[in-house]
C-alpha distance (Angstrom), angle and dihedral (degrees) to the residues before:
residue distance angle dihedral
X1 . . .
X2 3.66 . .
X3 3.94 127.7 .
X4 4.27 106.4 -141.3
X5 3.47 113.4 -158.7
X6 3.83 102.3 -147.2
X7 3.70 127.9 -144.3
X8 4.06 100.9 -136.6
X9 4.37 96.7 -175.9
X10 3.66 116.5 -136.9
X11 3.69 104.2 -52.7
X12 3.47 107.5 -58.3
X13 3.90 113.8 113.5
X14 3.83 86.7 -154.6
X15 3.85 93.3 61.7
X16 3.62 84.2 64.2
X17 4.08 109.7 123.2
X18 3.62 110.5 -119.0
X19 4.02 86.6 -116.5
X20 3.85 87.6 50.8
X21 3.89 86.0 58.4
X22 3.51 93.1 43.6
X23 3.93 97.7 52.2
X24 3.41 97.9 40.4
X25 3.91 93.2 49.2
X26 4.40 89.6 51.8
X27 3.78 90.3 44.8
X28 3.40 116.3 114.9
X29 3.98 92.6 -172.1
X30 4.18 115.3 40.0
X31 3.77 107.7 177.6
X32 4.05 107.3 179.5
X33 3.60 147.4 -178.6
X34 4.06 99.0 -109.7
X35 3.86 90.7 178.6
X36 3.81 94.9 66.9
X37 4.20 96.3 10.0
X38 3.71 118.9 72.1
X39 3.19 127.0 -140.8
X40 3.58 100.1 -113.4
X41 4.14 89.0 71.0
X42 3.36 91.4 63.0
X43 4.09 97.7 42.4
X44 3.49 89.7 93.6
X45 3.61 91.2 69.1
X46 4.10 116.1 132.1
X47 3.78 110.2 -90.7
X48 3.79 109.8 -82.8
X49 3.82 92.8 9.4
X50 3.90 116.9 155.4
X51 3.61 104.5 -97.0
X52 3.87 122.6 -166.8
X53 3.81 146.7 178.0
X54 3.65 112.5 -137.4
X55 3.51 89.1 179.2
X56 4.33 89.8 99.3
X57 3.57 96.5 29.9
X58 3.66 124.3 100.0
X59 3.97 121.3 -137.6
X60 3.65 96.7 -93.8
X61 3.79 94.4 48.6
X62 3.60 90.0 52.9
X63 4.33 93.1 50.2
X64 3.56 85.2 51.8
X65 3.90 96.6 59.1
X66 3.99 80.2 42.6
X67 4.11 86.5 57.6
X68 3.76 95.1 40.3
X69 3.98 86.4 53.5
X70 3.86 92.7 48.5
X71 3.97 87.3 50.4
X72 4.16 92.4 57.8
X73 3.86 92.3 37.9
X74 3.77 102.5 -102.7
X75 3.84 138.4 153.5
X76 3.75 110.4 -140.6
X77 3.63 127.3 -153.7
X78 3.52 111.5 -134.6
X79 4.09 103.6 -162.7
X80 3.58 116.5 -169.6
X81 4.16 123.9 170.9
X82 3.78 122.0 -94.3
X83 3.90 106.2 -16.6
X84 3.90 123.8 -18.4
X85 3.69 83.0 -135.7
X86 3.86 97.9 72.0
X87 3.74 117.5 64.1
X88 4.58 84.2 -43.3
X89 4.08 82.4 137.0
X90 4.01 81.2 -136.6
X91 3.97 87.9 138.6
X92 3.63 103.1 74.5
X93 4.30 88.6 38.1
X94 4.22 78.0 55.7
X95 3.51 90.2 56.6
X96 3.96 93.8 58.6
X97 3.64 91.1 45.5
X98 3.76 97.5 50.3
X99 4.50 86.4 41.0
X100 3.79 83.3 51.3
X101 4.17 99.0 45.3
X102 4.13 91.6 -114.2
X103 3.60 120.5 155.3
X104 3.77 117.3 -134.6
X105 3.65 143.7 -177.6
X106 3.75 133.0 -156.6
X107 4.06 122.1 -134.8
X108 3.67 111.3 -165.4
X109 4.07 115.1 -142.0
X110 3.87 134.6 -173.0
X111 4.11 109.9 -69.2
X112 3.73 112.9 -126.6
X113 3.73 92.4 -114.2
X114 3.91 99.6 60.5
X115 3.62 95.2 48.0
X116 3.97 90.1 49.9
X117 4.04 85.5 50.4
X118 4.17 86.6 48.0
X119 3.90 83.7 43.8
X120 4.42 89.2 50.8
X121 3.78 84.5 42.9
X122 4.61 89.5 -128.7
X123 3.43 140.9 99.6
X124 3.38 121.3 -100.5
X125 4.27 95.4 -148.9
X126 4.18 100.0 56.7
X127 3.88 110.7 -175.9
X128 4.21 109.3 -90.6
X129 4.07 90.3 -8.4
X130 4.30 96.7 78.4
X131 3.76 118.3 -27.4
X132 4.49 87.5 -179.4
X133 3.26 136.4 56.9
X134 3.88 129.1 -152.5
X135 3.77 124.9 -154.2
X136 3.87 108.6 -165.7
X137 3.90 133.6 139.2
X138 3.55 138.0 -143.2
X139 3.88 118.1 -113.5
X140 3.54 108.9 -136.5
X141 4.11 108.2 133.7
X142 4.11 87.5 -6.1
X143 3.56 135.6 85.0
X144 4.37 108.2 -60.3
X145 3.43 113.4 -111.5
X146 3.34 131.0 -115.7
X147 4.37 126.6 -85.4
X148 3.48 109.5 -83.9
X149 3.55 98.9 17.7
X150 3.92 108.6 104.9
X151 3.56 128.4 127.2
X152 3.80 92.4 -104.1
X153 3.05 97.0 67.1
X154 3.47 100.5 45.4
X155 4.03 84.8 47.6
X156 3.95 89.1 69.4
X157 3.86 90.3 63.3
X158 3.75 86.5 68.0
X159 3.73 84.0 -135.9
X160 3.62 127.4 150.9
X161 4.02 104.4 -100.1
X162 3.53 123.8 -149.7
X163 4.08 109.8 -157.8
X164 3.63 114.3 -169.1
X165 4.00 120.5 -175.9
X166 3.84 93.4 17.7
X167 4.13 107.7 105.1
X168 3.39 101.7 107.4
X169 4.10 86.9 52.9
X170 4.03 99.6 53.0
X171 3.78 80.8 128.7
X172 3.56 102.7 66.7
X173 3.82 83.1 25.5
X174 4.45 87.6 70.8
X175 3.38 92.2 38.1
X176 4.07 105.9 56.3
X177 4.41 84.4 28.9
X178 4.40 95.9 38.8
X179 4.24 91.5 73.8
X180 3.90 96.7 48.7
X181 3.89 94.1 40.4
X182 3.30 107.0 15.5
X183 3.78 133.2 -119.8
X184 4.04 88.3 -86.0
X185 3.93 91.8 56.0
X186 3.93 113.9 117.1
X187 3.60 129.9 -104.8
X188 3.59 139.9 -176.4
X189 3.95 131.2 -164.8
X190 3.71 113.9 -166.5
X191 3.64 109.9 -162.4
X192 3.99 113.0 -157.1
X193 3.39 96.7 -15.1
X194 3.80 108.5 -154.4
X195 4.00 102.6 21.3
X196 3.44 117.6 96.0
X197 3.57 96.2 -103.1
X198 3.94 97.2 65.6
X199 3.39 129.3 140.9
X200 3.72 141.8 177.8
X201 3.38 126.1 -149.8
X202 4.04 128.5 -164.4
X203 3.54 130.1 -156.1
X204 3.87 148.9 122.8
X205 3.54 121.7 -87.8
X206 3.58 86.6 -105.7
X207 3.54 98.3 64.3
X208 3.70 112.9 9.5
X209 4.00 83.1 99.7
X210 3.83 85.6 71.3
X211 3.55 93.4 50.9
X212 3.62 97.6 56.0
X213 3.17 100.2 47.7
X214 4.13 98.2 46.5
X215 4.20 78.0 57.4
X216 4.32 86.7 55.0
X217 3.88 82.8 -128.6
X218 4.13 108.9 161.0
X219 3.45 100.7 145.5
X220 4.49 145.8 24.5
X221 3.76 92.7 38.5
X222 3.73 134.2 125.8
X223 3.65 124.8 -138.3
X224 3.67 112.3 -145.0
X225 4.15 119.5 178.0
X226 4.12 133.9 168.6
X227 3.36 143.4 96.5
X228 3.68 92.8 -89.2
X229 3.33 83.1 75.0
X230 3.63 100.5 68.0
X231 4.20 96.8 85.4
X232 3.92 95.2 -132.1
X233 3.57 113.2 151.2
X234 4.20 82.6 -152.9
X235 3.72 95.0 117.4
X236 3.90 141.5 91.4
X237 3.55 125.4 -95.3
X238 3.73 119.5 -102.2
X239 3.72 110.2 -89.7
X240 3.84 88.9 -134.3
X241 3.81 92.6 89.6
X242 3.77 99.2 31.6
X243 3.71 110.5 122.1
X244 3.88 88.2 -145.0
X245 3.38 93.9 57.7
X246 4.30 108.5 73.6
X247 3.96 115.1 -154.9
X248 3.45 129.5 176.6
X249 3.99 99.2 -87.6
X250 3.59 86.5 42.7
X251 3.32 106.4 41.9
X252 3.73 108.9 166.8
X253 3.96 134.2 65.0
X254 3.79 120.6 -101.1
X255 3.82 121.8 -147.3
């Protein structure tokens, strides 16, 4: 019996890896998030497969279905949103499992972040603007973060930040981000990215608070900001293609 904890993407049931599909169709037991999963993920489910919403259920409610499952025999599908990687809360489930002698497997899925970038149709690293990307959070009602880690100082990287649970704080979001980047720098929120109710919304730091909440958006939204952002095609190309520049599949100088 193993439990697989299933990268669901975004939204989208066609950003669904092919072994995503294939576990969750031979899974006798598919526990998922329903808040940020929809139910269309999970439809391919085997016929009379245990379904269930984790969505009410608290941690040890959900460990117990895992146990009961072990007991008959039964791989579950554990289906979290986007990857279980970023912010899935998969550690602390891991814990039981390993306490309780449960094998498990980990099945990547498509991050939040790259599917908005697919969704804005631009590349979040552009060549001398931001070559890194941080994915951080704000705490608010969630679990505090760590010394060290606060958005201002990942704001004097330059880097283009990736803020996930922080739209109901695009307040204190301007003010720690406005004296790195300045009030002009561009931001994107990307509400439920990958369900057909998405939207992205562009702004400034200075006034993409506005924007947000003229769309009544409080919650399911990503909170991109950088340079990168802009869309200016002022910037060098990549030297990956350069024929100056030699690498080790082209190995030679072109003139």
């Amino acid at each position: 019996m193993t439990v697989y904890f299933v990268g669901a993407g975004p939204g989208d049931p066609e950003l669904l890896t092919l072994k995503a599909q294939r576990v969750i169709a031979a899974c006798p037991v598919c526990l998922y998030a329903g808040s940020l999963v929809p139910a269309e993920v999970v439809a391919g489910a085997p016929t009379g497969a245990r379904v269930m919403d984790t969505a009410p259920m608290t941690l040890e409610e959900t460990h117990a279905e895992i146990v009961a499952a072990q007991a008959r025999g039964e791989d579950v599908a554990r289906v979290h949103s986007g990857d279980p990687s970023l912010y899935g809360a998969i550690a602390e489930q891991i814990r039981l499992l390993r306490r309780d002698g449960i094998a498990y497997e980990v099945v990547p899925g498509v991050p939040a972040y790259a599917a908005a970038a697919a969704a804005l149709g631009q590349e979040l690293t552009v060549p001398e603007v931001a070559q890194s990307i941080v994915l951080t959070r704000v705490s608010m009602k969630s679990t505090s973060m760590p010394p060290g880690e606060t958005l201002e100082n990942f704001a004097r990287t330059g880097a283009t930040l990736a803020i996930h649970l922080g739209v109901r704080n695009l307040r204190e979001i301007e003010r720690q981000l406005a004296p790195h980047y300045g009030t002009e720098c561009p931001v994107v929120v990307a509400y439920r990215v990958g369900w057909p109710d998405q939207k992205l919304i562009r702004g400034v730091l200075s006034d993409i608070r506005a924007k947000v909440r003229a769309e009544k958006i409080t919650r399911t939204a990503l909170i991109l900001v950088g340079p990168a952002l802009g869309g200016s095609d002022a910037f060098p190309d990549s030297a990956l293609y350069d024929p100056a520049v030699p690498h080790v599949l082209r190995p030679r100088v072109r003139r």
